[in-house]
LUMKELO-227710 format. One line per field, with one value per residue: residue number from 0; residue in three letters; x, y, z of N, C-alpha, C in turn. Coordinates in Angstrom, 2 decimals, padded with zeros to 5 digits, m for minus. Layout:
k c(NUM_...) .
r c(Ala_...) .
n.c1 c(X_...) .
n.c2 c(Y_...) .
n.c3 c(Z_...) .
ca.c1 c(X_...) .
ca.c2 c(Y_...) .
ca.c3 c(Z_...) .
c.c1 c(X_...) .
c.c2 c(Y_...) .
c.c3 c(Z_...) .
! end
This chain:
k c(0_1_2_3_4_5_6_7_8_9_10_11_12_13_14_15_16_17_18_19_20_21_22_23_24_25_26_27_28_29_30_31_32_33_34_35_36_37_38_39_40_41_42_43_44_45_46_47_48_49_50_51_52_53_54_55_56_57_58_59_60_61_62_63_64_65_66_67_68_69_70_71_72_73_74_75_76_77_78_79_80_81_82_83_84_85_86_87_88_89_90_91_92_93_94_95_96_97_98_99_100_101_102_103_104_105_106_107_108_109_110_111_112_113_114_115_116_117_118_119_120_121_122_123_124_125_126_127_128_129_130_131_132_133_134_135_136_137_138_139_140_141_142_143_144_145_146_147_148_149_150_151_152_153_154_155_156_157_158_159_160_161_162_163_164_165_166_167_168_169_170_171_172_173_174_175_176_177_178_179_180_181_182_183_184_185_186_187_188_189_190_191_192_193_194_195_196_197_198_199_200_201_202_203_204_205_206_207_208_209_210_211_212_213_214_215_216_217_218_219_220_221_222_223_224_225_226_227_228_229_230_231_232_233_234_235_236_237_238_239_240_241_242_243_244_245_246_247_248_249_250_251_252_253_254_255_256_257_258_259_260_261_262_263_264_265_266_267_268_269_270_271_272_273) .
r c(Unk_Unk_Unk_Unk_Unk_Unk_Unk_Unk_Unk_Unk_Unk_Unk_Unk_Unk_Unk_Unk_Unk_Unk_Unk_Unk_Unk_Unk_Unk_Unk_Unk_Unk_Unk_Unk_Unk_Unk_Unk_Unk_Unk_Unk_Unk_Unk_Unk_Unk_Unk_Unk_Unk_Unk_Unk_Unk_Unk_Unk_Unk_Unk_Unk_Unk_Unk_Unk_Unk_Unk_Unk_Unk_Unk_Unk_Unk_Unk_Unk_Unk_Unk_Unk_Unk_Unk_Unk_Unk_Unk_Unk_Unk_Unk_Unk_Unk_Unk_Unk_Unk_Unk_Unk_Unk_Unk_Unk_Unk_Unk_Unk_Unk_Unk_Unk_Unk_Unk_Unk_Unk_Unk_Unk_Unk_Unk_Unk_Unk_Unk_Unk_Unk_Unk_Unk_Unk_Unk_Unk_Unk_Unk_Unk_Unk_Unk_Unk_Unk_Unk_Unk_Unk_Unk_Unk_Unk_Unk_Unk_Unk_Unk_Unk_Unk_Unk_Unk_Unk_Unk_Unk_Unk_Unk_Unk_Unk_Unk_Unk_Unk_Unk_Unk_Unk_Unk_Unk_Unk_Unk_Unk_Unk_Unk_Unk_Unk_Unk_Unk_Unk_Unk_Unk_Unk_Unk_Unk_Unk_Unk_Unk_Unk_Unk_Unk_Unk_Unk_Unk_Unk_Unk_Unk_Unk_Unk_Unk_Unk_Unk_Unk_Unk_Unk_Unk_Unk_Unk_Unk_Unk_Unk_Unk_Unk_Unk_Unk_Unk_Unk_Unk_Unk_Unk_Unk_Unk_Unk_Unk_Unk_Unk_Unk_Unk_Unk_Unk_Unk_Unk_Unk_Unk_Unk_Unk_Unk_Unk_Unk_Unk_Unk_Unk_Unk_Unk_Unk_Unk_Unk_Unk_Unk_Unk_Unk_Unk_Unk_Unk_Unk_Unk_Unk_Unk_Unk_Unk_Unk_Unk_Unk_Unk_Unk_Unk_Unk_Unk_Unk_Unk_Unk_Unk_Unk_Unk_Unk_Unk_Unk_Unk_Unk_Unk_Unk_Unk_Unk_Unk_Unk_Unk_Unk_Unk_Unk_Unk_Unk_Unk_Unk_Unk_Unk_Unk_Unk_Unk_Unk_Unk_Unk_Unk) .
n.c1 c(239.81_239.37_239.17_236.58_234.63_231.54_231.37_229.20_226.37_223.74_223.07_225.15_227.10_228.90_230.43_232.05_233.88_236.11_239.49_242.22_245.27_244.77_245.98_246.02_243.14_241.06_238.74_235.81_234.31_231.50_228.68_225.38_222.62_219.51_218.51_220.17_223.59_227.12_230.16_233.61_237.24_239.93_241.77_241.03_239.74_238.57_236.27_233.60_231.82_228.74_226.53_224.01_223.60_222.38_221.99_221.73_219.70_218.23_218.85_221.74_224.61_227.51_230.60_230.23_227.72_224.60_224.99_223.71_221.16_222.22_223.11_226.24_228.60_231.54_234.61_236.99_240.38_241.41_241.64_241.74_238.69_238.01_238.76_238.15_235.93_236.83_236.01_234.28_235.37_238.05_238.61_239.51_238.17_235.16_231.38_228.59_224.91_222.44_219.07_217.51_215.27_215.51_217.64_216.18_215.76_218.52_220.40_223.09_223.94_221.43_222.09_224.56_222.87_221.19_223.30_224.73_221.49_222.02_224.32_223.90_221.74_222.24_224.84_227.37_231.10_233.53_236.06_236.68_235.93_238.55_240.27_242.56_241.39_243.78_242.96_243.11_240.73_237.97_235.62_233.72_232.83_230.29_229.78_229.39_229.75_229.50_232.34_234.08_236.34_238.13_238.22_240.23_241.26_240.93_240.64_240.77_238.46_235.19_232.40_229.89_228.01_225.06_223.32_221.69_222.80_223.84_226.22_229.57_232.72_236.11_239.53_239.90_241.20_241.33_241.73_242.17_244.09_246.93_248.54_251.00_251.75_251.40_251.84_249.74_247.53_245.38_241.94_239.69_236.52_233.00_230.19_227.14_223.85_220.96_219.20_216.50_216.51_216.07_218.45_221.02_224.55_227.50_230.55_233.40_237.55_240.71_243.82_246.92_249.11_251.93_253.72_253.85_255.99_256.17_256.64_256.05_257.85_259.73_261.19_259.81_257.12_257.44_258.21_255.87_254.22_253.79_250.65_250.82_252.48_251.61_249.27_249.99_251.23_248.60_247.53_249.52_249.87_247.25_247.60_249.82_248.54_246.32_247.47_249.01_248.72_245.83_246.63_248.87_248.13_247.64_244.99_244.29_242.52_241.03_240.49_238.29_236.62_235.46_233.94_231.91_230.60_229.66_227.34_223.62_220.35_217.98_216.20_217.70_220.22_223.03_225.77_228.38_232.03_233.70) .
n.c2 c(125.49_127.70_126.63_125.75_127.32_128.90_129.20_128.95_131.09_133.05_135.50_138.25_140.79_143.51_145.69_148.47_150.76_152.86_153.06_154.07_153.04_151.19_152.30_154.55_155.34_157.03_157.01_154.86_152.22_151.84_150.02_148.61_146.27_144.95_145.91_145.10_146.27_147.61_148.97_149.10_149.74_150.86_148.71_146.42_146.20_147.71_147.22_145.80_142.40_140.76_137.74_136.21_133.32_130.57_128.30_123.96_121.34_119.15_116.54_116.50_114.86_115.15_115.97_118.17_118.42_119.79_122.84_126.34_128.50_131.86_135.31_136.56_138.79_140.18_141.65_143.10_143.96_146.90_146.78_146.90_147.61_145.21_142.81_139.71_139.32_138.49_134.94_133.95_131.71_132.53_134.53_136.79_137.44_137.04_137.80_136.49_136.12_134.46_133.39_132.70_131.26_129.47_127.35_125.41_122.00_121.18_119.63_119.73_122.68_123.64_122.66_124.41_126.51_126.41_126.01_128.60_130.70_129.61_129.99_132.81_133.30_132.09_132.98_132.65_133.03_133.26_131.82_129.66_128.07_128.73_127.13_124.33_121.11_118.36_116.24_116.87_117.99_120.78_123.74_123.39_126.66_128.53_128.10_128.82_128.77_125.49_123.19_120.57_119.90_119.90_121.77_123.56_124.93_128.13_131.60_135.67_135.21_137.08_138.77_140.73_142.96_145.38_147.49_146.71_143.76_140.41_138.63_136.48_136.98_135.59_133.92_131.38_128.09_125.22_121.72_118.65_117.00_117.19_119.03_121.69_125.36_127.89_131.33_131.96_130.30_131.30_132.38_134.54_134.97_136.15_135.08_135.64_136.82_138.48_141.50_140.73_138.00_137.09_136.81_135.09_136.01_135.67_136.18_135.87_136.10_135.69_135.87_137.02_135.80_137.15_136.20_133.96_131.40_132.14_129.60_126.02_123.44_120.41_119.53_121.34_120.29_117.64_118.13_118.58_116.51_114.24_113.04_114.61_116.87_117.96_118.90_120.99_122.53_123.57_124.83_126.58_128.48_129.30_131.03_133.45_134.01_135.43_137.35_139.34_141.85_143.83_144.96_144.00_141.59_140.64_141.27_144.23_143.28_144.83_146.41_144.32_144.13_146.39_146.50_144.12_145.76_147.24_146.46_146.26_146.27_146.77_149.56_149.34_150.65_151.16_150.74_152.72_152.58_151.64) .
n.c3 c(125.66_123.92_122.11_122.21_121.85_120.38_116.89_115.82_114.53_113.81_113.09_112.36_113.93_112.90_114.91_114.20_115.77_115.49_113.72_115.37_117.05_119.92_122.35_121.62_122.12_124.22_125.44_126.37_124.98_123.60_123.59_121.92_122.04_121.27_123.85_125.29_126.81_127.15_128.16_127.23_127.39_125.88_125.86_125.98_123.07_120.46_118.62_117.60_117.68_117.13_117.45_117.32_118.54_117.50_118.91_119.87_118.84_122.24_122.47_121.59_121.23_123.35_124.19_126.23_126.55_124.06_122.76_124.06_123.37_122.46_122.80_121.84_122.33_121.11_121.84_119.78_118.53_116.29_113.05_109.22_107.49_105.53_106.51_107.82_110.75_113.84_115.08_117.78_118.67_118.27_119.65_122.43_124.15_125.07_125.69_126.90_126.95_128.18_127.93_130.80_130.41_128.26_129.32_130.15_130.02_129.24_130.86_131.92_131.57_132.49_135.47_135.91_136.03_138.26_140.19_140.06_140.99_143.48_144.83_144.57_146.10_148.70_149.36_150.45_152.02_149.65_150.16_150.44_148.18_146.73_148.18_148.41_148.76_150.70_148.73_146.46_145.97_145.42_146.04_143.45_141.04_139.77_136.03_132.74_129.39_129.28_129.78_128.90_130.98_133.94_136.51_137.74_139.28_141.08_142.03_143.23_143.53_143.73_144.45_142.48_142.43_141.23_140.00_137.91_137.57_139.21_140.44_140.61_140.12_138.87_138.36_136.52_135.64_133.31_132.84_131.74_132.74_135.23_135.23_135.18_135.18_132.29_131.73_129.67_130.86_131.98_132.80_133.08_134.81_134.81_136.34_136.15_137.28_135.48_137.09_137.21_136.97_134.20_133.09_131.81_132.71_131.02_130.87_129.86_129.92_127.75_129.51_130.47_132.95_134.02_136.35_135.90_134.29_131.08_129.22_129.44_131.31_130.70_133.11_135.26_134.89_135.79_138.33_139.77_139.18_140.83_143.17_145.99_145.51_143.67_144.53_146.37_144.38_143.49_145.41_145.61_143.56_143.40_145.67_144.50_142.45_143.77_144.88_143.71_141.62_140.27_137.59_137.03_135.37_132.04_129.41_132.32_134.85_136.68_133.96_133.10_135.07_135.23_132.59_132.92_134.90_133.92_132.52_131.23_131.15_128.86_130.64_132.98_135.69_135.15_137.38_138.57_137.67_139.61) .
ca.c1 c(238.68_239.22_238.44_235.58_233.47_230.77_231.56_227.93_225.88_222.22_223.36_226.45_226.88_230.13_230.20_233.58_233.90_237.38_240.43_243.41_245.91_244.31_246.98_245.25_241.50_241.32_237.08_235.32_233.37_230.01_227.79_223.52_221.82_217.77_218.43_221.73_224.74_228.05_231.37_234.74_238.24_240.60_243.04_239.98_239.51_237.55_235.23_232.35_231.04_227.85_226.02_222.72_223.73_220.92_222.03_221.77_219.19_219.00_219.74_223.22_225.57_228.79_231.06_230.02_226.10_224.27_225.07_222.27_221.23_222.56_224.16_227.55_229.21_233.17_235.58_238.41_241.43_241.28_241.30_240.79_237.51_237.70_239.18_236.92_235.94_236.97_234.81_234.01_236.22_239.23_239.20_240.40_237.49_232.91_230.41_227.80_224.17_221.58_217.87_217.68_214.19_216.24_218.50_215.65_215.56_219.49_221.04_224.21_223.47_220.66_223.14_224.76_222.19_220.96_224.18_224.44_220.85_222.28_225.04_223.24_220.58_223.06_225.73_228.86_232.38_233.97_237.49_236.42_235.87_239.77_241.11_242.26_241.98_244.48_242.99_243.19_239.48_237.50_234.04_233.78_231.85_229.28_230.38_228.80_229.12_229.64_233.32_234.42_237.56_238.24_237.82_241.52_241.62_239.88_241.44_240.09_236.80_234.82_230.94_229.95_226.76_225.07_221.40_221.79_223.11_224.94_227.36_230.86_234.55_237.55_240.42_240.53_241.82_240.83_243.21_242.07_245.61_247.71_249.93_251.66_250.41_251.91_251.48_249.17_246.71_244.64_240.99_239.25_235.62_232.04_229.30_226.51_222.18_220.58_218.49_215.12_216.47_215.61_219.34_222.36_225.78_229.00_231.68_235.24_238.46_241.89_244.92_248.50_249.67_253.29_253.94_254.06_256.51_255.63_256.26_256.15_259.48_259.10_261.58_258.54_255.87_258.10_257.96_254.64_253.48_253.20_249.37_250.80_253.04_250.37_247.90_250.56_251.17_247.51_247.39_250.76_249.88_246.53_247.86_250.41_247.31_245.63_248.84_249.19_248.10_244.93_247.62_249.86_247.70_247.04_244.41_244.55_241.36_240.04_238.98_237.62_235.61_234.40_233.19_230.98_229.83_228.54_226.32_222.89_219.50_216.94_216.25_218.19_220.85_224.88_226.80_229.53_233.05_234.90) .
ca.c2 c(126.36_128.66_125.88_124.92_128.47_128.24_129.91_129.28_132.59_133.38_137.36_138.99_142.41_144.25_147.39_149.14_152.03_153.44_152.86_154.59_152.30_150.45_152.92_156.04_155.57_157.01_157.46_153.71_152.15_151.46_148.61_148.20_145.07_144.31_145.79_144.51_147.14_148.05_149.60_148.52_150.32_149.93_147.44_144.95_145.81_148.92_146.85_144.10_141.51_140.41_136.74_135.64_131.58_129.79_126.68_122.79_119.93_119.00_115.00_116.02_114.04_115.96_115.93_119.60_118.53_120.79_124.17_126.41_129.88_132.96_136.23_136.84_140.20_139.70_142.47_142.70_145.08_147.86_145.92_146.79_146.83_144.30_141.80_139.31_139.90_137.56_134.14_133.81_130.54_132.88_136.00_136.57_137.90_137.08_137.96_135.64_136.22_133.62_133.58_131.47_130.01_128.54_126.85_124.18_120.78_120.97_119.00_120.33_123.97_124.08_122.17_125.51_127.75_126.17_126.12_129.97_130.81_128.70_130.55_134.18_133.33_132.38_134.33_131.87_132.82_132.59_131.49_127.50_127.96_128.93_126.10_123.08_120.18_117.78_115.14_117.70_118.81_122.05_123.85_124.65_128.12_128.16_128.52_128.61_127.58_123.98_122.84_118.93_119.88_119.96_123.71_122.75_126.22_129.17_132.73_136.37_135.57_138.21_139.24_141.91_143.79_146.50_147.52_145.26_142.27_140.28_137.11_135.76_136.75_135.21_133.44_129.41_126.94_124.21_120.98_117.35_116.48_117.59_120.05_122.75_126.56_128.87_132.35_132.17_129.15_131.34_133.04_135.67_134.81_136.67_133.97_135.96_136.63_139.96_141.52_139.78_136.90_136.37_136.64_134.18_136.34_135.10_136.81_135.42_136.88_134.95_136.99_136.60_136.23_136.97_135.62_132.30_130.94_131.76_127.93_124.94_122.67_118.99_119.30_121.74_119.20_116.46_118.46_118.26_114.73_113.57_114.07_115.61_118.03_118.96_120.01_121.98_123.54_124.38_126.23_127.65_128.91_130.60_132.70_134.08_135.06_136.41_138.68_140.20_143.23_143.86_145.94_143.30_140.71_141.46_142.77_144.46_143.13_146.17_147.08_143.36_144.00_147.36_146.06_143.37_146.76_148.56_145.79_147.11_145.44_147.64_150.66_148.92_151.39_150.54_150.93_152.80_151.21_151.77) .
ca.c3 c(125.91_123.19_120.48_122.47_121.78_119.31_115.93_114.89_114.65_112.94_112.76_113.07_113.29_112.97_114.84_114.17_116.17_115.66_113.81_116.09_117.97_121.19_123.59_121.69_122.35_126.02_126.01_126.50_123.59_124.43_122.59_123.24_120.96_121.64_124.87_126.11_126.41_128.23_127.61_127.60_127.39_124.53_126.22_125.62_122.02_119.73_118.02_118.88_116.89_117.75_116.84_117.59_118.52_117.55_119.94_118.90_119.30_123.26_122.31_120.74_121.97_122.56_125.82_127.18_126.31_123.59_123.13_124.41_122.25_123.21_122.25_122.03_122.38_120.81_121.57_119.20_118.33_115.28_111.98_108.36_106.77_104.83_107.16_108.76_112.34_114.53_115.56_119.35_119.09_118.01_120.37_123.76_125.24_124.22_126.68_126.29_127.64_128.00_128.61_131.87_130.24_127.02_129.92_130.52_128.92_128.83_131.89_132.30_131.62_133.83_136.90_135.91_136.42_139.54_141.47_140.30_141.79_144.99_145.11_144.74_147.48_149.90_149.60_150.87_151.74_148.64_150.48_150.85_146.72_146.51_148.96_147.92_149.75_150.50_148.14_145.21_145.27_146.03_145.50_142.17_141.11_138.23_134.53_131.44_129.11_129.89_129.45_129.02_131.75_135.14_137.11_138.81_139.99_141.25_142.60_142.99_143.38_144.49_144.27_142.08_142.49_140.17_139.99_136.35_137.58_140.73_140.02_140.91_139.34_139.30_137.41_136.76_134.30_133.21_132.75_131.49_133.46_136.09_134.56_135.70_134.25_131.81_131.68_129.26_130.63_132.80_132.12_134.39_134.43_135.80_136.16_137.10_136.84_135.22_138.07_137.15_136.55_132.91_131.83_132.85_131.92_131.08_130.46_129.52_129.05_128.50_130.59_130.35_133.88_133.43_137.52_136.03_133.09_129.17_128.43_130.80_131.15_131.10_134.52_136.03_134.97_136.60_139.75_139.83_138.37_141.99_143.95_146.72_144.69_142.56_145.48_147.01_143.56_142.80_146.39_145.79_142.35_143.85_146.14_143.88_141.82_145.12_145.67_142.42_141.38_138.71_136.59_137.32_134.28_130.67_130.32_133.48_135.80_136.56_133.05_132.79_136.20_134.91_131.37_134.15_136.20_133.17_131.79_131.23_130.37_129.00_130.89_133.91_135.39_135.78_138.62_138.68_136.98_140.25) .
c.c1 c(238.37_238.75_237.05_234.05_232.81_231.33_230.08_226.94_225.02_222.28_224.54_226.65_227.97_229.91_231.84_233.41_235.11_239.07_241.84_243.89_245.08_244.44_246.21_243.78_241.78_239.39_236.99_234.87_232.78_229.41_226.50_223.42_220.99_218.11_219.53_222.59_225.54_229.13_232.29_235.63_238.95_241.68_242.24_239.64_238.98_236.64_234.77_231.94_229.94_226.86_224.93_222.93_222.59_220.63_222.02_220.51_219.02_219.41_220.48_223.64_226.76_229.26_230.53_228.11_225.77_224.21_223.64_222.35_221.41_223.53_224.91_228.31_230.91_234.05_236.86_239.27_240.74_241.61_240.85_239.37_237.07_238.31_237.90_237.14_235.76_236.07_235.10_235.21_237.83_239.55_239.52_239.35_235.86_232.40_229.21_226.37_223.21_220.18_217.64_216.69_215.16_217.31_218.05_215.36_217.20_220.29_222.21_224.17_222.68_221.08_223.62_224.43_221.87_221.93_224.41_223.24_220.78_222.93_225.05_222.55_221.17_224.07_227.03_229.96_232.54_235.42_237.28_236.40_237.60_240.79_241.03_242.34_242.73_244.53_242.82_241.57_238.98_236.24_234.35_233.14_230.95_230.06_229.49_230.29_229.98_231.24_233.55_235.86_237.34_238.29_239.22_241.72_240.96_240.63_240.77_238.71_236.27_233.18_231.17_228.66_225.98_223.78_220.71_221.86_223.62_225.44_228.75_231.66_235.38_238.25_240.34_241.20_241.62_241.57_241.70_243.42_246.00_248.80_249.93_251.07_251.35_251.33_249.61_247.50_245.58_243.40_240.05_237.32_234.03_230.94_227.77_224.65_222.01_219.34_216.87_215.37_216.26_216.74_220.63_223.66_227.05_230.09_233.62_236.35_239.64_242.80_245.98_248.76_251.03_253.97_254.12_255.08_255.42_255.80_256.47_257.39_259.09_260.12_260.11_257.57_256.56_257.39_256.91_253.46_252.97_251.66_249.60_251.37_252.40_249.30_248.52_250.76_249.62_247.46_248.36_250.51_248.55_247.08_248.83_249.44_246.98_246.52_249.52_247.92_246.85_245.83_248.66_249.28_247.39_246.02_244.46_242.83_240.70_239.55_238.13_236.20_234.43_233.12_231.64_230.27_229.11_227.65_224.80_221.53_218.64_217.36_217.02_219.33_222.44_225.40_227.89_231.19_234.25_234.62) .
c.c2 c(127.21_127.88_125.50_126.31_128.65_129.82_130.07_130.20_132.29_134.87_137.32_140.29_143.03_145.66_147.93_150.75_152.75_152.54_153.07_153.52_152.38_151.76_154.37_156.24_155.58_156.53_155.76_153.74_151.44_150.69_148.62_147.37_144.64_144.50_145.58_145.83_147.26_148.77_148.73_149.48_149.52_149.24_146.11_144.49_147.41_148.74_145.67_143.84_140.75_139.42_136.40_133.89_130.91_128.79_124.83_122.19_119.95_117.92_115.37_116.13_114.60_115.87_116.87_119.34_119.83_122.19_124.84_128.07_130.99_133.92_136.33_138.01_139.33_140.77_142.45_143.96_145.85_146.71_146.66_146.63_145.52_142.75_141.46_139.33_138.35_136.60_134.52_132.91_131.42_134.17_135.66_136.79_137.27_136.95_137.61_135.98_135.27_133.61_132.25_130.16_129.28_127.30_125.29_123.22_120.76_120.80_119.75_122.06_124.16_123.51_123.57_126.77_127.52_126.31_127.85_130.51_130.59_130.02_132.10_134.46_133.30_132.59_133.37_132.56_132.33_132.06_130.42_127.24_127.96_128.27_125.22_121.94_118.99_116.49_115.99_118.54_120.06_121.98_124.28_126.12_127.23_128.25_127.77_129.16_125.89_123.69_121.52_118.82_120.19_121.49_123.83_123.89_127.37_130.30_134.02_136.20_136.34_138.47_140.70_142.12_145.03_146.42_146.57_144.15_141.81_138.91_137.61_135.98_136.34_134.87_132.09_129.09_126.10_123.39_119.47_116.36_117.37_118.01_121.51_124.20_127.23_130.01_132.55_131.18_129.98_132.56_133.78_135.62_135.80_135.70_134.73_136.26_138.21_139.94_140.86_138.73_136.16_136.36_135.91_134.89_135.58_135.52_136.04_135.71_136.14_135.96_136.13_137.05_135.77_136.52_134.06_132.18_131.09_130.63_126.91_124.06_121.19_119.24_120.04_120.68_117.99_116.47_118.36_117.25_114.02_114.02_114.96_116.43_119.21_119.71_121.12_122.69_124.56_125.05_127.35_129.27_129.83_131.23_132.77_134.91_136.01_137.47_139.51_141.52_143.30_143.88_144.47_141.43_141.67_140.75_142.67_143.82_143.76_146.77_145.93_143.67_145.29_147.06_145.34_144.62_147.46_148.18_146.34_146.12_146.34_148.88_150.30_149.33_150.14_151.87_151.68_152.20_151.26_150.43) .
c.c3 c(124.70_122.04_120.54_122.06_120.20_118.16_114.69_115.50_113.30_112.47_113.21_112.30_113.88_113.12_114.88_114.58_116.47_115.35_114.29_116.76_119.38_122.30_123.19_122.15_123.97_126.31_126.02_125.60_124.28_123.13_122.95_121.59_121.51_122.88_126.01_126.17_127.65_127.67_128.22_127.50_126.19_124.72_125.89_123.93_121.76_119.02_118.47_117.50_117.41_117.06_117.73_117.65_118.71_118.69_118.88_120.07_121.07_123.27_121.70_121.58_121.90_124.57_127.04_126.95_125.03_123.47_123.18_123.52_122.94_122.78_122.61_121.72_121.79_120.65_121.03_118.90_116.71_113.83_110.37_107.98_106.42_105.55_107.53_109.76_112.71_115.15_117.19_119.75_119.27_119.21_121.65_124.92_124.48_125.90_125.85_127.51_127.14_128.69_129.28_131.41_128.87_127.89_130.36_129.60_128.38_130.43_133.10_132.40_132.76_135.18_136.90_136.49_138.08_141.19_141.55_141.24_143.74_145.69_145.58_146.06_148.82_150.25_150.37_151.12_150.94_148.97_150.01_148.80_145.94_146.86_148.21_148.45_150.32_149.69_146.92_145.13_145.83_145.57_144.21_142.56_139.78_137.31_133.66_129.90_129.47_129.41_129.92_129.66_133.14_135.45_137.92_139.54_140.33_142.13_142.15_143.60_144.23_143.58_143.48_141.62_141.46_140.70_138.79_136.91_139.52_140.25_141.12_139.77_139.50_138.59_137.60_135.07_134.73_132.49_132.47_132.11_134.25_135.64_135.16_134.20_133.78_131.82_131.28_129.46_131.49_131.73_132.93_133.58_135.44_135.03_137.05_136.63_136.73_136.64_138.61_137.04_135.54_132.26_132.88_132.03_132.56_130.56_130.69_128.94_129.43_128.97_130.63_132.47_134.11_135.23_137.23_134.61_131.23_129.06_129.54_130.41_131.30_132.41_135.48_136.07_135.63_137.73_140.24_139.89_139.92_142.63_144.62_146.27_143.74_143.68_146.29_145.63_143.06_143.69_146.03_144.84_142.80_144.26_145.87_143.20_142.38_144.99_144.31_142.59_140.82_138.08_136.72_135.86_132.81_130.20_131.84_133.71_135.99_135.68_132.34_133.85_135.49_133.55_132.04_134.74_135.09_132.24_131.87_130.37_129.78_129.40_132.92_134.12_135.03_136.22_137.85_138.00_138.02_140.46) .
! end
């Protein structure tokens, strides 16, 4: 996933707002670009990098389909000057916003958008999205941008409302195989529409969830290699997620959810960051 995020950018604009250790900045750092803005906390980062992604072609041929154009917010840790600021491909976290009309004349993207809109209008139990069913499959959710892997998992999810925006959060990973999860394989995502509808956000942050093994064992992946072993592990392995804490992942959840609550279009308020 992380190799798969575009590192091509038409602008980028390094805002550095504070060199003190992460643990010292208590206040939020706040970001606005042509309109866009939110805050974060400094467990997420103290500075943003921000690229204008032009997009590609819509006939290029590529597994995930054509990337589509769209700014990218990139929160990163304290840093030298003179260092370069981190690509999108390299960080842990980019909130990516896309204008829903750039979404048409690109297949897969706009399947994207459409099942989002679905999903908004009628409002589902998100449980049946978290089950898995005894032949390994489930509902997906939306996600952007497009990934050439399976969705093998889904946990958390939960609606989140504002006077800005409304989407879907949660945690998945994504597997080209049936493998068992390390700590580090999971990614806490909000897939959701600005209140008019002219903006598709995406926000992605990877998270250490230390409830599962730092490295996988070839005996674990054994245990697993079978179908039915594996569909009882992908339930098992949700609700462990479910039953964790926020505080209980790094970053904690709750200042991923809030970053999501204090998105802001324009003169369009934000909610609250409880």
């Amino acid at each position: 996933m992380r190799a798969y995020r575009s590192a091509v950018a038409a602008m980028l604009v390094s805002l550095l707002v504070g060199g003190a250790p992460v643990l010292a900045q208590e206040s939020p750092t706040s970001v606005t670009f042509d309109g866009i803005g939110f805050s974060f906390d400094g467990s997420l980062g103290t500075s943003v990098s921000i690229a204008q992604v032009p997009g590609q072609p819509t006939d290029v041929d590529l597994p995930a389909g054509p990337e589509v154009p769209h700014l990218a917010f990139t929160p990163y840790a304290p840093q030298s000057e003179a260092t370069k600021v981190p690509r999108a491909s390299d960080a842990p976290g980019v909130v990516r916003f896309y204008r829903t009309g750039d979404l048409a004349g690109n297949a897969e993207a706009s399947a994207q958008l459409e099942a989002m809109q679905t999903l908004m209008s009628e409002r589902p139990d998100l449980a049946a999205s978290m089950e898995v069913a005894p032949d390994g499959s489930a509902e997906t959710l939306p996600y952007l941008p497009v990934v050439p892997a399976a969705q093998v998992i889904r946990s958390r999810a939960h609606y989140i409302d504002t006077p800005a925006l409304a989407g879907v959060a949660y945690l998945t990973v994504f597997r080209q195989d049936a493998s068992p999860f390390a700590s580090g394989d999971f990614w806490y995502t909000f897939q959701g529409l600005s209140a008019d509808g002219a903006w598709y956000v995406a926000a992605d942050f990877a998270i250490d969830a230390d409830m599962f093994p730092a490295n996988v064992t070839a005996e674990q992946a054994e245990r697993v290699a079978e179908p039915a072993s594996y569909t009882a592990y992908l339930g098992d392995s949700s609700q462990r997620l479910n039953d964790a804490a926020p505080d209980a992942f790094d970053p904690s959840l709750t200042s991923i959810d809030a970053l999501v609550r204090s998105i802001v279009f324009d003169d369009a308020p934000a909610s609250g960051q409880g």
